[in-house]
C-alpha positions in Angstrom: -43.3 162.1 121.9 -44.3 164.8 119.1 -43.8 168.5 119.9 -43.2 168.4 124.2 -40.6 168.8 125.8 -41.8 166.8 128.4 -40.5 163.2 126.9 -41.7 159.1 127.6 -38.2 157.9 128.0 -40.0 154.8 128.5 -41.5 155.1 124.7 -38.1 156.2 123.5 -35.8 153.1 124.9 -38.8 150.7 123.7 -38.0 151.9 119.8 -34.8 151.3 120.8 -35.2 147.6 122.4 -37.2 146.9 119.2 -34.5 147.9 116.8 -32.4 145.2 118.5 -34.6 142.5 117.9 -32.8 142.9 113.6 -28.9 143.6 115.2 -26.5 141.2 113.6 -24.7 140.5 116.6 -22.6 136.9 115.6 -19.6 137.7 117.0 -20.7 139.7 120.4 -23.7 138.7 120.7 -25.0 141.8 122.1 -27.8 143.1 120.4 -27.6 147.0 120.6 -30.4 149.4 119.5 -30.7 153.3 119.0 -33.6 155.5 119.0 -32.9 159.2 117.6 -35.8 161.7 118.6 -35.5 164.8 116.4 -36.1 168.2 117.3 -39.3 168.0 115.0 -40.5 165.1 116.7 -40.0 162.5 114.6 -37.7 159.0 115.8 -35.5 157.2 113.8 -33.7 153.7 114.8 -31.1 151.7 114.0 -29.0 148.6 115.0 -25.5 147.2 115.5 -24.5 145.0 112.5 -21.2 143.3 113.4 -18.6 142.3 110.4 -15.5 139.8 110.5 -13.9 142.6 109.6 -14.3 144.1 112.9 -13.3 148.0 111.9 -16.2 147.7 109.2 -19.0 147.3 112.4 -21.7 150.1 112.4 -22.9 151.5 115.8 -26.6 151.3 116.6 -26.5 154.4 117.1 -24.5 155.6 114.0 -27.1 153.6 111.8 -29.8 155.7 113.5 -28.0 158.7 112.7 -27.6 157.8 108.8 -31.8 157.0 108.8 -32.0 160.6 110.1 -29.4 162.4 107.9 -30.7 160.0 104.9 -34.4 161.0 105.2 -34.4 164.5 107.0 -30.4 166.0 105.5 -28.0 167.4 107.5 -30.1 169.8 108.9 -31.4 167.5 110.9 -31.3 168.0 114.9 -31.3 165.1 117.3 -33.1 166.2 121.1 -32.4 163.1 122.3 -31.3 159.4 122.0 -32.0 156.1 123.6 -29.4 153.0 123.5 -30.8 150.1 124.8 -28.6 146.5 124.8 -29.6 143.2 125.4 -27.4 142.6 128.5 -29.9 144.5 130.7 -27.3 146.9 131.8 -27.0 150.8 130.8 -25.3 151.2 127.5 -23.6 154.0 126.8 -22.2 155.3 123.0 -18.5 154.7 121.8 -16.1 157.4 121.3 -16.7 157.3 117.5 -20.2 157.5 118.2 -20.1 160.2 120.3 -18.1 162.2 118.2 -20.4 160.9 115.0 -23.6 161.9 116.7 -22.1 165.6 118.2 -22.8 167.7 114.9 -26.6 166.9 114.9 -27.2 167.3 118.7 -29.3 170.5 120.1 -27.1 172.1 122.9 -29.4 170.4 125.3 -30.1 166.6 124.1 -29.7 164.1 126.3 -28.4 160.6 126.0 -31.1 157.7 127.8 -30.2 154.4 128.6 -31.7 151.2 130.2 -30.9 150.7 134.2 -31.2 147.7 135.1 -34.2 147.4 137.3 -35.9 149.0 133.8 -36.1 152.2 134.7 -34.8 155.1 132.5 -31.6 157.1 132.8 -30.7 160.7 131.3 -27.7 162.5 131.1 -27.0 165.3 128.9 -25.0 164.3 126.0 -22.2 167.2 126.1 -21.2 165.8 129.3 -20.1 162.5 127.4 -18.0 164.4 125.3 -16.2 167.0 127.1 -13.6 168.0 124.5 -14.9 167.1 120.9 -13.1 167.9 118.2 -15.1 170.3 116.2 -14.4 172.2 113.1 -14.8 175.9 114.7 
């Protein structure tokens, strides 16, 4: 997944199936992973951990973003991420997330989820957001 633009989707939603396997998931029990790819090439994960205080939750996929931002900085780009959940369906991110994960997207990224026969699914990530708020 270093370097081409031709991606393994496949590769990309396994990261994300195994950052799943650590979700703290007591209340939901869904176990929800993320897998970031960077514009450099480099893929970061994360997990949903779930909190009696349910407002105090983090994303899978904002706990990838804050192992990117935390290693790489803000500069960081994201090409593309996977979400993968344990209900073998196609998960797709929150509003929140989406509006967390805008700033660090590439024009083009794409958003990949699990079908579920398996098989991977892309969509470009603008299109889940079509009227962010931004600060320009």
């Amino acid at each position: 997944m270093t370097g081409s633009r031709t991606e393994n989707w496949q590769e990309l939603l396994a990261k994300a199936a195994q950052a799943a396997e650590h979700a703290h998931a007591p209340y939901s029990s869904l176990r929800v992973g993320a897998a970031i790819l960077t514009s450099g090439g480099t893929v970061y994960s994360g997990c949903n951990i779930e909190n009696a205080a349910f407002g105090a939750t983090l994303c899978a996929e904002r706990s990838a973003l804050a192992a990117m931002v935390s290693t790489e900085g803000s500069d960081a780009l994201i090409r593309a991420i996977a979400v993968w959940c344990s209900d073998k369906r196609p998960c797709y991110p929150c509003g929140i997330c989406r509006q967390a994960l805008l700033p660090w997207c590439e024009k083009t990224a794409v958003l990949v989820v699990e079908n579920a026969d398996g098989s991977p699914e892309t969509l470009s990530f603008a299109s889940l957001l079509p009227y962010p708020f931004t600060d320009s």
